[in-house]
Backbone of each chain as ProteinMPNN parsed JSONL, in Angstrom:
{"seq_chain_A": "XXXXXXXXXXXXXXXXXXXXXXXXXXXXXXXXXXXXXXXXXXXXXXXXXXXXXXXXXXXXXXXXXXXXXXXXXXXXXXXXXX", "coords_chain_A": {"N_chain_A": [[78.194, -57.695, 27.111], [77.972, -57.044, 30.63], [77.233, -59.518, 33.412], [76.791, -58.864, 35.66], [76.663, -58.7, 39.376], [73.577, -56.964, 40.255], [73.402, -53.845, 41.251], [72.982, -50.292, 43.055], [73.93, -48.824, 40.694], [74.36, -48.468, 37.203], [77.326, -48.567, 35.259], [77.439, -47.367, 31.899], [78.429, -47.46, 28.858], [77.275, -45.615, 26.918], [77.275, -43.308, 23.958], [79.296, -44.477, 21.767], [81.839, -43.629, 19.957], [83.222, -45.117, 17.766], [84.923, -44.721, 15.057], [84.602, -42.353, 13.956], [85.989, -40.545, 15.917], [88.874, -39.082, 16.042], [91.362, -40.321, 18.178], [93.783, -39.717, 19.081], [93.519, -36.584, 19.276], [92.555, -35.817, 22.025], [90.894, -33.135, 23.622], [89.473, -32.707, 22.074], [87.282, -34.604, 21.973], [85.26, -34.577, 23.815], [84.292, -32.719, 22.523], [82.969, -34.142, 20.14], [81.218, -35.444, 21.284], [78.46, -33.401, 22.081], [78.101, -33.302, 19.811], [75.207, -33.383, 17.163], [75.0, -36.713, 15.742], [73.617, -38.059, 14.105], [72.067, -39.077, 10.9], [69.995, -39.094, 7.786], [70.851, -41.509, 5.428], [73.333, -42.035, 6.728], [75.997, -44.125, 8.676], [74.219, -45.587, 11.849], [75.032, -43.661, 14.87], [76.95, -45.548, 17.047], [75.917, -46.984, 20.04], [75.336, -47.949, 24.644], [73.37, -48.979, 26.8], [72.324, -49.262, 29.799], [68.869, -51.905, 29.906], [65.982, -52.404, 30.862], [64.731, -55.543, 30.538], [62.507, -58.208, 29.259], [61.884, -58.926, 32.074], [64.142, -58.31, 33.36], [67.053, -56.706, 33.932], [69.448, -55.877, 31.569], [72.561, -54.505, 30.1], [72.409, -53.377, 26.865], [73.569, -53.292, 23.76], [73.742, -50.977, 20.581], [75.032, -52.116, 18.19], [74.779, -54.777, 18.167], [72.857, -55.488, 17.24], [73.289, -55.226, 14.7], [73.05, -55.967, 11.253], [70.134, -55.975, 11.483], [66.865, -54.544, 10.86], [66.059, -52.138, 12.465], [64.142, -50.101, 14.833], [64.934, -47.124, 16.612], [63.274, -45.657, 19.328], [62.963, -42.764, 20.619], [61.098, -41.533, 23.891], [59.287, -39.268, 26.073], [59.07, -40.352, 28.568], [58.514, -42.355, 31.135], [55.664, -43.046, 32.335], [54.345, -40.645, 31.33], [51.84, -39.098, 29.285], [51.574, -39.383, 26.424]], "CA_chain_A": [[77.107, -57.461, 28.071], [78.123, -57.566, 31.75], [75.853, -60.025, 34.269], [77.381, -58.922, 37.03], [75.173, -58.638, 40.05], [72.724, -55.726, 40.356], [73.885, -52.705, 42.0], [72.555, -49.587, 42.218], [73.798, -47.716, 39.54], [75.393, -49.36, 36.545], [77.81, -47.812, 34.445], [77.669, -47.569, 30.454], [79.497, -46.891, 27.687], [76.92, -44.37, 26.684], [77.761, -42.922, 23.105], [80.435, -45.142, 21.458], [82.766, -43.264, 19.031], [84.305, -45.2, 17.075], [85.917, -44.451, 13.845], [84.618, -41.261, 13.855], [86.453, -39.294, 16.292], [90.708, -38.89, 16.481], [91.347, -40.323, 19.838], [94.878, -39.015, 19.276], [93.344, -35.105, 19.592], [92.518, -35.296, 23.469], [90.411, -32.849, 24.412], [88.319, -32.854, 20.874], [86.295, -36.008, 22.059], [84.302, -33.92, 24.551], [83.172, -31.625, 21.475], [82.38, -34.514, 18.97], [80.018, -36.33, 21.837], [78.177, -32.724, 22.154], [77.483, -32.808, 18.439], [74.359, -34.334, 16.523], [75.633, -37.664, 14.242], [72.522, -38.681, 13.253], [71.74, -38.33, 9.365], [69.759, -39.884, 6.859], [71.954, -42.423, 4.531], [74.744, -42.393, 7.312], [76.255, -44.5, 9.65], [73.513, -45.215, 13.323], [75.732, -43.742, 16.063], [76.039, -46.799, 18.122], [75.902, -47.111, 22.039], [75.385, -48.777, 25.036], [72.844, -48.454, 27.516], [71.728, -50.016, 30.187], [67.895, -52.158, 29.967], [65.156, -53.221, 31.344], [64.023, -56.512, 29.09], [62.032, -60.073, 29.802], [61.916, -58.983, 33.598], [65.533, -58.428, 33.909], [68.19, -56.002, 33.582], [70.973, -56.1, 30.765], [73.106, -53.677, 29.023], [72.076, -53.403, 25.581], [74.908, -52.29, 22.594], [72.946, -50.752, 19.36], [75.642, -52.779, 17.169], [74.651, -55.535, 18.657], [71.833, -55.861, 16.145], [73.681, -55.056, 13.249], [72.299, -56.933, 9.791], [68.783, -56.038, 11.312], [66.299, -53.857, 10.431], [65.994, -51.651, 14.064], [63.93, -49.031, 14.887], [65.386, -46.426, 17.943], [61.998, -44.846, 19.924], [62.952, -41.903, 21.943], [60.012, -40.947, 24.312], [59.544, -38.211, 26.908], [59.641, -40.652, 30.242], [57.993, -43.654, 31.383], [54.157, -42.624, 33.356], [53.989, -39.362, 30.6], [50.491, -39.506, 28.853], [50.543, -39.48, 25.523]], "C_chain_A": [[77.456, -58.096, 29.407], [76.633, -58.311, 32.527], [76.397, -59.444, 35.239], [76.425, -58.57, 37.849], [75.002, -57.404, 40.468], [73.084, -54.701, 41.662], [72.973, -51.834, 41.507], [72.216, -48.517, 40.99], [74.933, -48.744, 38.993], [75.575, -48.648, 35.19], [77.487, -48.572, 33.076], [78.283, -47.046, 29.832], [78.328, -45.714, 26.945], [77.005, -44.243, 24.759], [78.941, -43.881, 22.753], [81.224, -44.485, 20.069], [82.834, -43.64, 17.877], [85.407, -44.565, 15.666], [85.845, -42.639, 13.86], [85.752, -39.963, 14.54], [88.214, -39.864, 16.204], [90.52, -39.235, 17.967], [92.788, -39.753, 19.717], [94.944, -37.305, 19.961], [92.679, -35.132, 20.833], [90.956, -34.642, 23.468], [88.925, -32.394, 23.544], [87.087, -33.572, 21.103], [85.434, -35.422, 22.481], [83.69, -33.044, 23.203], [82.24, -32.56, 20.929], [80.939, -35.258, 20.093], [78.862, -34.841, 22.103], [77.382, -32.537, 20.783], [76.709, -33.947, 17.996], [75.371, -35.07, 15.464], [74.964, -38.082, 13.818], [72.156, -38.33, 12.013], [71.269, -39.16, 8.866], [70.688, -40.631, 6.363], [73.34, -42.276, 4.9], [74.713, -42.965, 8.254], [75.034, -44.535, 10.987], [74.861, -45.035, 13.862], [75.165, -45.054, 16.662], [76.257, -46.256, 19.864], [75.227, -48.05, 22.948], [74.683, -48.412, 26.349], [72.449, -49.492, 28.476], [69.556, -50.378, 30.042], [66.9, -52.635, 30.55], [64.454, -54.323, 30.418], [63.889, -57.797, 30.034], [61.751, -60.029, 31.095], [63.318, -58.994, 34.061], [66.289, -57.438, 33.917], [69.361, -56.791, 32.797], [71.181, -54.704, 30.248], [73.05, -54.169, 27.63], [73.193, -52.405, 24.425], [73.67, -52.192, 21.178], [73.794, -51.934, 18.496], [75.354, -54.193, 17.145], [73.489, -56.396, 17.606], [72.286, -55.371, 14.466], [73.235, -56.036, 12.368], [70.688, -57.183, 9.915], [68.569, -55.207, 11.082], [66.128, -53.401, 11.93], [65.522, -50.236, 13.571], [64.086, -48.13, 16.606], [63.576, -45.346, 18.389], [62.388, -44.331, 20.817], [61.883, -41.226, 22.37], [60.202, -39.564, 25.233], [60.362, -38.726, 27.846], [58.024, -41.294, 30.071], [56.512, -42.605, 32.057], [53.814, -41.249, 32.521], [52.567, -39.923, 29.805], [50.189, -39.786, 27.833], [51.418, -41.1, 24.802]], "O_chain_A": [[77.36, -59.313, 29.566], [75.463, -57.956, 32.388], [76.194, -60.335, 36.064], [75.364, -58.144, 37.391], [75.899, -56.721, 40.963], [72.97, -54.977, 42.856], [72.324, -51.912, 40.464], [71.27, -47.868, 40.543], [75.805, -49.42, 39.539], [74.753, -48.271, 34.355], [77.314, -49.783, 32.936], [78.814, -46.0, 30.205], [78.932, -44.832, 26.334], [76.733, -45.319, 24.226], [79.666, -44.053, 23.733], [81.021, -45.143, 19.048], [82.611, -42.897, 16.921], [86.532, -44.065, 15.708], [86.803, -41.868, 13.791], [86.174, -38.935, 14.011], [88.538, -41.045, 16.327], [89.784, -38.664, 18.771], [92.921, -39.045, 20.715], [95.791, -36.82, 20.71], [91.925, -34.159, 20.826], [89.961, -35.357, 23.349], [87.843, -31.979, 23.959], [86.017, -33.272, 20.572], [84.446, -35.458, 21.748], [82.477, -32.846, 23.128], [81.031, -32.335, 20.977], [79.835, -35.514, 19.613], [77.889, -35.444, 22.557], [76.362, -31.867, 20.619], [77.045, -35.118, 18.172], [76.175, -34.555, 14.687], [75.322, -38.76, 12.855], [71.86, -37.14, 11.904], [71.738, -40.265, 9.138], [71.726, -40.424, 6.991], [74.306, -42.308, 4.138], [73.762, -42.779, 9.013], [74.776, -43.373, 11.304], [75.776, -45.815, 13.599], [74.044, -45.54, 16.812], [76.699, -45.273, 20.459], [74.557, -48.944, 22.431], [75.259, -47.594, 27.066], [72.227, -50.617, 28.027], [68.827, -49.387, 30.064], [67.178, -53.802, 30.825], [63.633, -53.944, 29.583], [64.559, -58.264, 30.955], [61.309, -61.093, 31.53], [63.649, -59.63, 35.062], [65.253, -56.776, 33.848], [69.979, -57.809, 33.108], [70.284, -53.896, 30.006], [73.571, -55.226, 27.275], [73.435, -51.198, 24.399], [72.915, -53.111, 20.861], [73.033, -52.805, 18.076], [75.662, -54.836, 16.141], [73.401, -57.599, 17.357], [71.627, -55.255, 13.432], [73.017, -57.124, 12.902], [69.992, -57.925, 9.221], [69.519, -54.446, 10.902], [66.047, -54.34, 12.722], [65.928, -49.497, 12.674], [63.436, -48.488, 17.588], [63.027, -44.524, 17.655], [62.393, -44.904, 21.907], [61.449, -40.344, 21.629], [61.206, -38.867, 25.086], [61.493, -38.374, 28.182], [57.008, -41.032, 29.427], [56.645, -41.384, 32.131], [52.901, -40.619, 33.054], [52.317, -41.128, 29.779], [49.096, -40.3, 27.597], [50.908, -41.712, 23.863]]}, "seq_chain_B": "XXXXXXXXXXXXXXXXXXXXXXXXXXXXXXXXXXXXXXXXXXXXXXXXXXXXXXXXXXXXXXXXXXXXXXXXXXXXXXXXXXXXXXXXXXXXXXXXXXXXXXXXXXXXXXXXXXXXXXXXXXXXXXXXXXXXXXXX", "coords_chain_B": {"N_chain_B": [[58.414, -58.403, 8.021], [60.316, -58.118, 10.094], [61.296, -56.485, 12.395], [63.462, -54.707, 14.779], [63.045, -53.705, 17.856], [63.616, -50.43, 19.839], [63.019, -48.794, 22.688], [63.8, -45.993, 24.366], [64.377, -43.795, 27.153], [64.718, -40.918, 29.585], [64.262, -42.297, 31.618], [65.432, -44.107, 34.927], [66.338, -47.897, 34.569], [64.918, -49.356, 36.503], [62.676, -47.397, 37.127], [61.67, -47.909, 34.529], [60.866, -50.932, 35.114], [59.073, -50.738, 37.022], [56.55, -48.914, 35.387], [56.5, -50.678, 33.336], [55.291, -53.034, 34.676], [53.305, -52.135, 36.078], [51.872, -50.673, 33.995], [52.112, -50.566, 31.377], [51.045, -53.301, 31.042], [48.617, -53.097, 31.742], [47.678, -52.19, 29.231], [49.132, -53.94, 27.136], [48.976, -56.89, 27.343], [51.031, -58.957, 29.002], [53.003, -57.552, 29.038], [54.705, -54.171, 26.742], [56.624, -55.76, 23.951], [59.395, -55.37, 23.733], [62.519, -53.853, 24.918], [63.147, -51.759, 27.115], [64.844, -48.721, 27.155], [67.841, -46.993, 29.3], [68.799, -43.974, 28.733], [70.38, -42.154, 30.743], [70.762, -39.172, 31.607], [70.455, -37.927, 29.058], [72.718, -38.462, 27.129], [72.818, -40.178, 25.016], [70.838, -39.555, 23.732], [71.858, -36.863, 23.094], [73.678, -37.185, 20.648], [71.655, -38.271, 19.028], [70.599, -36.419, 18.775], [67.817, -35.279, 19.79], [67.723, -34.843, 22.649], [66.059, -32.969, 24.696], [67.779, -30.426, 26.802], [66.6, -28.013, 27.993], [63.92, -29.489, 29.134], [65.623, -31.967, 30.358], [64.847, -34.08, 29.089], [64.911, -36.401, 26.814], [62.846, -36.204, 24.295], [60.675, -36.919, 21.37], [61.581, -39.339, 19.662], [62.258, -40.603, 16.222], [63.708, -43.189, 14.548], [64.773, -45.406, 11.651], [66.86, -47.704, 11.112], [68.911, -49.295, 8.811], [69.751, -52.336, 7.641], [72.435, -52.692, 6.778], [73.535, -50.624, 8.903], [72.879, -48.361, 8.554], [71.168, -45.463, 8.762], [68.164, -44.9, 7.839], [65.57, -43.214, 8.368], [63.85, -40.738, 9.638], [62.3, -39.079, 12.363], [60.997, -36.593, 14.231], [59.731, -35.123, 16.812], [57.954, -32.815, 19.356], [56.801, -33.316, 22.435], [53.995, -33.558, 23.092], [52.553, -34.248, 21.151], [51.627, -37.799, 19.588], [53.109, -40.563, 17.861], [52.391, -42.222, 14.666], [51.698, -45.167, 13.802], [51.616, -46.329, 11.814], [52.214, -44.907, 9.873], [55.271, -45.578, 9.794], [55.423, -48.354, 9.71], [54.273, -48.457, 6.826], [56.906, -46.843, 5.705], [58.852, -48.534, 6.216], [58.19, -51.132, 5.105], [58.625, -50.063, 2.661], [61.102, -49.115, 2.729], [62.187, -51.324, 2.676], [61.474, -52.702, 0.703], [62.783, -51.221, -1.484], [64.817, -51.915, -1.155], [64.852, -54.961, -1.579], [64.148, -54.95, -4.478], [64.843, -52.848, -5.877], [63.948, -50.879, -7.311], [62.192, -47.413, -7.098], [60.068, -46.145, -4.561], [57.482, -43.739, -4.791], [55.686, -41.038, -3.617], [53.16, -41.289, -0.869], [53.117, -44.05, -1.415], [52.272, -47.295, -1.304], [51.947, -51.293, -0.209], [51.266, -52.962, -2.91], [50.802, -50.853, -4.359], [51.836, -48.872, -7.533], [55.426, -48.951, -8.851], [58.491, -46.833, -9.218], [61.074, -47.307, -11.896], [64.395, -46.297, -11.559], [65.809, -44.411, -14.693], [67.673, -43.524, -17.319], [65.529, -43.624, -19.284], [62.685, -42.884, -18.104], [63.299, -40.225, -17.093], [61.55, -37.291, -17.777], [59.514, -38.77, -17.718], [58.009, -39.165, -15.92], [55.471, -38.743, -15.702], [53.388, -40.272, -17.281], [53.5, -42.775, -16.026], [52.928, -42.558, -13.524], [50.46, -40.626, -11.074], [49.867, -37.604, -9.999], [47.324, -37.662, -7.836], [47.698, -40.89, -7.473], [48.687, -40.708, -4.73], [47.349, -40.606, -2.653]], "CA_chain_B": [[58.713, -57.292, 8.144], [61.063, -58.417, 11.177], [61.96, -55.081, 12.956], [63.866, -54.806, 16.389], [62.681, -52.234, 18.37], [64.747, -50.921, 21.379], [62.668, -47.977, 22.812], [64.668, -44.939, 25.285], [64.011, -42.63, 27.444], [66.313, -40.79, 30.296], [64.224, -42.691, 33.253], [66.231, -45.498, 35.017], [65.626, -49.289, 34.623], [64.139, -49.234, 37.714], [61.542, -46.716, 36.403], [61.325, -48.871, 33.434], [60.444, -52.124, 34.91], [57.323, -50.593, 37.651], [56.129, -49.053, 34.15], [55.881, -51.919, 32.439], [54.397, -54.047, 35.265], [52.14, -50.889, 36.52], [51.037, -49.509, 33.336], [52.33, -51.197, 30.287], [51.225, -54.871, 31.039], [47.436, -53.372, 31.754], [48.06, -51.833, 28.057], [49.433, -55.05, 26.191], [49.426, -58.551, 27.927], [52.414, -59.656, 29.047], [54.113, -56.125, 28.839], [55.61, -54.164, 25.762], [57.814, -56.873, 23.91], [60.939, -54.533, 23.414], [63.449, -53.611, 26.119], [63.108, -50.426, 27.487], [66.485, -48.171, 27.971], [67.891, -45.86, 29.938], [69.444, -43.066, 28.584], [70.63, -41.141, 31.909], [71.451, -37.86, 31.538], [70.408, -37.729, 27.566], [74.419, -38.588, 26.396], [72.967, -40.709, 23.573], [70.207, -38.968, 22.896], [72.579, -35.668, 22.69], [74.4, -37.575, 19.498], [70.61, -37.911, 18.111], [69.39, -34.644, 18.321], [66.915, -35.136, 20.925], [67.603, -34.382, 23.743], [65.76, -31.027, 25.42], [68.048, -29.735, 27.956], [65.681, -27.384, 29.404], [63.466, -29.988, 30.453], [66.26, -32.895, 30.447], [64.673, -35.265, 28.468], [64.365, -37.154, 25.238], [61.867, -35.694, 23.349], [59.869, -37.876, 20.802], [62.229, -39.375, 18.129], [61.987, -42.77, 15.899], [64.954, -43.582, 13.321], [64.856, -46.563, 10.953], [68.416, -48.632, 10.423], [68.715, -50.656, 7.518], [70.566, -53.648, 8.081], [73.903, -51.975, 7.004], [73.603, -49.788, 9.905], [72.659, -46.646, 8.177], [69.689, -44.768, 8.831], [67.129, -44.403, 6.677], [64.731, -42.41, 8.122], [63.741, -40.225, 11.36], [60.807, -38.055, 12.961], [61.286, -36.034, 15.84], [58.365, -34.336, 17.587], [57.74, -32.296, 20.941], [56.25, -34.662, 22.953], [52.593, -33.669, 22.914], [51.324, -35.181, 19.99], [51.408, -39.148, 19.396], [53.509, -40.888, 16.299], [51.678, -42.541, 13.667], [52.847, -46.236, 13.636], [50.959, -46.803, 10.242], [53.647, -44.485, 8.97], [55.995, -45.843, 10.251], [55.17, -49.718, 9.279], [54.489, -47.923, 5.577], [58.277, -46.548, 5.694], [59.756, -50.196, 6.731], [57.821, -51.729, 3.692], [59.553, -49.009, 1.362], [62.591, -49.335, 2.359], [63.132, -53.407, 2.313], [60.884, -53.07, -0.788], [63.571, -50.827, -2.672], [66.264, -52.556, -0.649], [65.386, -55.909, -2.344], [64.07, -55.047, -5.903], [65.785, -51.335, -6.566], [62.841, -49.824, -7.639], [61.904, -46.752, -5.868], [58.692, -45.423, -4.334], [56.665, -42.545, -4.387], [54.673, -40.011, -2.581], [51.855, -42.442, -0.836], [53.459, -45.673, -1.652], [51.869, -48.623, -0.061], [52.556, -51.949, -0.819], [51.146, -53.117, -4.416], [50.941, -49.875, -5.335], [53.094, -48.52, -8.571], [56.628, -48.163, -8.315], [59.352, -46.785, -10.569], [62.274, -48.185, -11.588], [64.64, -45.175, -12.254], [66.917, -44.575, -15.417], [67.474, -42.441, -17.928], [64.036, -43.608, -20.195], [62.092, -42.751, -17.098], [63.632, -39.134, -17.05], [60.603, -36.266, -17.69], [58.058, -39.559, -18.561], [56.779, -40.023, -14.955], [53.508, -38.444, -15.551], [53.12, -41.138, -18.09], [53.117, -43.886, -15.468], [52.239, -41.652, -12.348], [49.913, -39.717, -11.491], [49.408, -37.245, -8.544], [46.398, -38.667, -7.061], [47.816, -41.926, -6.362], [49.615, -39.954, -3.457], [46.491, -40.359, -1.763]], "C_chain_B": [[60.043, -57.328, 9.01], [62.043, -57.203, 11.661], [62.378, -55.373, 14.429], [63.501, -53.806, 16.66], [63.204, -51.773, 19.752], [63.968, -49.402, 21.552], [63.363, -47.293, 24.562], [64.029, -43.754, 25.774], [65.329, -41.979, 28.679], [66.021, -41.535, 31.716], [65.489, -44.268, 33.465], [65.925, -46.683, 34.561], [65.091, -49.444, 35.559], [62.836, -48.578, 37.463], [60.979, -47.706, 35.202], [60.173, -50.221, 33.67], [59.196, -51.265, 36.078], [56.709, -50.1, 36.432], [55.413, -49.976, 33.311], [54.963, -52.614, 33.506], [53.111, -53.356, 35.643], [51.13, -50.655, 35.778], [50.952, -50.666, 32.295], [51.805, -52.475, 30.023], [49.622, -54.867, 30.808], [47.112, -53.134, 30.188], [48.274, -53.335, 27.025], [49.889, -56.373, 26.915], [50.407, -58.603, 27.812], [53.822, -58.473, 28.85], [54.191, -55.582, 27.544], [56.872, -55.592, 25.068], [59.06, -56.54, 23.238], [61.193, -54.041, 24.618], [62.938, -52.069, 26.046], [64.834, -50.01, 28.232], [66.734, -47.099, 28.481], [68.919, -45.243, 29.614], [69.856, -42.098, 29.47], [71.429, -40.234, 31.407], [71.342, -37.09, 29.469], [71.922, -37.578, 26.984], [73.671, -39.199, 25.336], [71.719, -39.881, 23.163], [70.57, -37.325, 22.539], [72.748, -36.189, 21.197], [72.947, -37.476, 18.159], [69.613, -37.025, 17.785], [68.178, -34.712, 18.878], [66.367, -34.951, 21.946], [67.637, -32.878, 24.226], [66.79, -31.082, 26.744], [67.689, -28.689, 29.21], [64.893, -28.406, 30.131], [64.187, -31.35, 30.903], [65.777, -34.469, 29.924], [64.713, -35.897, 27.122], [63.745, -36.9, 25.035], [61.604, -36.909, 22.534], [60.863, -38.079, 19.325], [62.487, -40.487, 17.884], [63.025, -42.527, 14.61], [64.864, -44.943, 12.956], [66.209, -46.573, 10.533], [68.014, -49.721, 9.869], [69.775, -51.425, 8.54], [72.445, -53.694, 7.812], [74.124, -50.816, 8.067], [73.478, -48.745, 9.776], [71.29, -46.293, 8.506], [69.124, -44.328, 8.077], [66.377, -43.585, 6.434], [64.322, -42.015, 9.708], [62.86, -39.738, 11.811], [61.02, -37.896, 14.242], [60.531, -34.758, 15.976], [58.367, -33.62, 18.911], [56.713, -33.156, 21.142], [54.694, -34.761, 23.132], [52.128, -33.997, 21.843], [52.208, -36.451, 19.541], [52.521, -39.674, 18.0], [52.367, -41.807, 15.331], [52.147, -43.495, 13.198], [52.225, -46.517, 12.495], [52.12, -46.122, 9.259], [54.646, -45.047, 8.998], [56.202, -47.564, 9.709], [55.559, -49.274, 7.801], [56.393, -47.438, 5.648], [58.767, -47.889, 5.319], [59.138, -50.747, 5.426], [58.379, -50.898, 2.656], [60.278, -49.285, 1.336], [62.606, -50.92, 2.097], [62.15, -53.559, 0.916], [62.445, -52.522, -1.808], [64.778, -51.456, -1.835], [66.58, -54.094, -1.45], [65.222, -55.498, -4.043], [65.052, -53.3, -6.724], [64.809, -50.57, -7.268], [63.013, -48.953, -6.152], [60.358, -46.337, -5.854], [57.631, -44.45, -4.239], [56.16, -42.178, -3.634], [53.515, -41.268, -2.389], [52.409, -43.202, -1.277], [52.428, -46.586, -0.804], [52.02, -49.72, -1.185], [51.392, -52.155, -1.657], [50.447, -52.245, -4.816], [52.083, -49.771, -6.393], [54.451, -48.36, -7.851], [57.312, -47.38, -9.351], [60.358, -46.934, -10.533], [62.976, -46.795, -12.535], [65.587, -45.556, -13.504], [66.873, -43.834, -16.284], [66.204, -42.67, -19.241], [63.153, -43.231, -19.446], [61.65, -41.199, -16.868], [62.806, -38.237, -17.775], [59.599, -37.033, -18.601], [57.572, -39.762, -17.287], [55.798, -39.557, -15.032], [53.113, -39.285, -16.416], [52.752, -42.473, -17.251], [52.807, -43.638, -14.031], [51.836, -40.731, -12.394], [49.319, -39.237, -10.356], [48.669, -37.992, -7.422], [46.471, -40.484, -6.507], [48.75, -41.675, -5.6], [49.002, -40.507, -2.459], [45.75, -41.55, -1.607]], "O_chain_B": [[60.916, -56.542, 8.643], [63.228, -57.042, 11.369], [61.752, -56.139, 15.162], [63.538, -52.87, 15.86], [63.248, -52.554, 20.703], [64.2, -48.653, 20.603], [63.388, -47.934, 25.612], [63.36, -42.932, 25.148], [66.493, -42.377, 28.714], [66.803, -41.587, 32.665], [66.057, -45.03, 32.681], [64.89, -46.565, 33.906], [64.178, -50.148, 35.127], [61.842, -49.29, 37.606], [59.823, -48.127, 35.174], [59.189, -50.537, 33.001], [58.108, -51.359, 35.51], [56.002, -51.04, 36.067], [54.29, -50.045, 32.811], [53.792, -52.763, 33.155], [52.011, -53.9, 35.544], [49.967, -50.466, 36.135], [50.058, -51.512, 32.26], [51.986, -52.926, 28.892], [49.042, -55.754, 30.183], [46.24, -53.888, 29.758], [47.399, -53.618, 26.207], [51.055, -56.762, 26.99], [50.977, -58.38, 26.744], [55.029, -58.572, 28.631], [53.733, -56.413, 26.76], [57.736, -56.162, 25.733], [59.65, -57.218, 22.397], [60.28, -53.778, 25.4], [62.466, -51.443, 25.097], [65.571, -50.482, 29.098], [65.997, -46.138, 28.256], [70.012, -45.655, 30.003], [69.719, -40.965, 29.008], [72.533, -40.391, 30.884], [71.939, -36.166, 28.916], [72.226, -36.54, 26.396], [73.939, -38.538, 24.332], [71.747, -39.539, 21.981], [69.808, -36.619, 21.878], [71.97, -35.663, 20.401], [72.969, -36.985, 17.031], [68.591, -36.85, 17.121], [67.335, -34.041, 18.284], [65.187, -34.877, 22.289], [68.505, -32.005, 24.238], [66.489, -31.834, 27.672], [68.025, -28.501, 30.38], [64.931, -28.475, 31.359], [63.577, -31.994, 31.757], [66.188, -35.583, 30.246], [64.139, -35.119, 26.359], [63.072, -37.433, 25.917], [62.193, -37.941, 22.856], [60.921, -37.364, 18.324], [62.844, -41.357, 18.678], [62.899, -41.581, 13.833], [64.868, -45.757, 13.88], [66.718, -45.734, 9.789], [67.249, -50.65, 10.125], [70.309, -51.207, 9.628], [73.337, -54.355, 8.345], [75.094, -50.087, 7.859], [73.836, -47.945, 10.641], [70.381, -47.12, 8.425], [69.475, -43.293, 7.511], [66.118, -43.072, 5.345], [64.434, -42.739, 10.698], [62.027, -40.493, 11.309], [61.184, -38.72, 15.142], [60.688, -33.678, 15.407], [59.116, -34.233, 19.671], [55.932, -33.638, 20.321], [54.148, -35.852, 23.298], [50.899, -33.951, 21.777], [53.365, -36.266, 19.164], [52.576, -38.843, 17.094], [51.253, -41.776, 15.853], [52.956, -43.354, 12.282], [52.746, -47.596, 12.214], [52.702, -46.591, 8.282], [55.151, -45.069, 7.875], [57.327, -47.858, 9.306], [56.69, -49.488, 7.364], [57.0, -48.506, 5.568], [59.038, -48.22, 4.164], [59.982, -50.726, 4.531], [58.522, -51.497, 1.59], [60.74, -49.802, 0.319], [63.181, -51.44, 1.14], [62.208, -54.564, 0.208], [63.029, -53.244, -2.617], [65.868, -51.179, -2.336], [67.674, -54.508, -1.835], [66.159, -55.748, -4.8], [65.615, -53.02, -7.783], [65.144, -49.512, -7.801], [63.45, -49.197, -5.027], [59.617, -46.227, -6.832], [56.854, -44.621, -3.3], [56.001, -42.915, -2.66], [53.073, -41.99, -3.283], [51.958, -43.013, -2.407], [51.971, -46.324, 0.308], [52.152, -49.55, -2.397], [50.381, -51.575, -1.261], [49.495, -52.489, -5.559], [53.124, -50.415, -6.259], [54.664, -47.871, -6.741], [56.709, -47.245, -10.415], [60.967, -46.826, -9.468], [62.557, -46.327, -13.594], [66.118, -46.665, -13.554], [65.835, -43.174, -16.235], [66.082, -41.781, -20.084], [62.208, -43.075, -20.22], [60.524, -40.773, -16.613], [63.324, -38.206, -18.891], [59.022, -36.628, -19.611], [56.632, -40.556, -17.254], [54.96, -40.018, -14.256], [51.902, -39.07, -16.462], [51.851, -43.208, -17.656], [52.413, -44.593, -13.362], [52.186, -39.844, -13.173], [48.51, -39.883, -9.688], [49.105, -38.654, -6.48], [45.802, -41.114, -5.689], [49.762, -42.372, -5.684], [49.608, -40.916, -1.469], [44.829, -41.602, -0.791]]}, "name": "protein", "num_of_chains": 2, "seq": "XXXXXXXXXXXXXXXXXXXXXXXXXXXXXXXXXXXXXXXXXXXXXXXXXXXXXXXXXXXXXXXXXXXXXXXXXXXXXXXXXXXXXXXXXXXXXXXXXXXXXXXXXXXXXXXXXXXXXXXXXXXXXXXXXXXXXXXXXXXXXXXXXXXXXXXXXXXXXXXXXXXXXXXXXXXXXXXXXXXXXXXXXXXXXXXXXXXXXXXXXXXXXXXXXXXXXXXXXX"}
């Protein structure tokens, strides 16, 4: 987790691979990040996003909480109604 | 119960934090107490099957990870109607229930309700120790 100081756009790692894809096959990678990996009784895709938390900004890694119990809440967008 | 909760959408952190101080804080003292993230451009929520591309956003979707990093369990909605965190609590008590004792749970579980512990004496006797109606 970089501190580095606040700019306005701050890159992430996004989607994180690992084991899953061949990095040897090139131009494959672009397919497998295109495709759903989410499944019951497999593997969370992890990744790496940037956050807003405590009043601050950090980049947040899913793996990061590995050996907890975590639940992922994707909404619409922040000021939506329901 | 001790759940982390890391809730995403595709606005920025910037969006995030007037949110919380704007909206969220008049909502629950002291803010939400989980990070809010920004998924720009729905890349991770492509991988979880949520992200609408017509209207570019994350759509409504909640996944439970056990503590080996697998996923247990998911629900993904169009964004007009609400989730149902009672379900959702109920789930999380299932699973770390059959996660510590190995029993499993039924339809309607809640906690000290029945469970059953599977095996092959079990095999075409559950109407003997369940029974529809406690679904409900």
């Amino acid at each position: 987790m970089s501190d580095k100081p606040e700019g306005c756009v701050k890159p992430t790692q996004g989607p994180i691979l690992g084991a899953i894809v061949d990095l040897e096959s090139g131009p494959e990678i672009q397919k497998e990040v295109s495709m759903v990996q989410a499944r019951v009784g497999k593997p969370a895709p992890d990744f790496e996003l940037s956050a807003f938390i405590g009043g601050g900004f950090k980049n947040i890694k899913l793996s990061d909480y590995k050996g907890k119990w975590i639940v992922i809440c994707f909404y619409p967008g922040d000021f939506t109604f329901v | 119960m001790g759940v982390t909760i890391l809730a995403i959408s595709t606005d920025s952190r910037f969006s995030h934090k007037i949110w919380q101080e704007e909206e969220l804080s008049k909502m629950v003292e002291g803010g939400v107490p989980f990070p809010l993230l920004s998924d720009a451009g729905g890349r991770v929520g492509s991988i979880y099957g949520v992200y609408d591309e017509d209207a570019g956003v994350d759509i409504r979707g909640r996944f439970l990870i056990d503590p080996d990093f697998n996923i247990r369990a998911m629900e993904v909605m169009t964004p007009e109607v609400g989730r149902n965190v009672m379900e959702l609590i109920r789930q999380v008590k299932a699973f770390q229930h059959v996660r510590t004792t190995g029993e499993v749970t039924p339809a309607g579980w809640q906690p000290g309700k029945a469970t059953l512990k599977p095996g092959p004496d079990l095999a075409g006797k559950v109407w003997k120790v369940w029974k529809p109606d406690q679904a409900f």
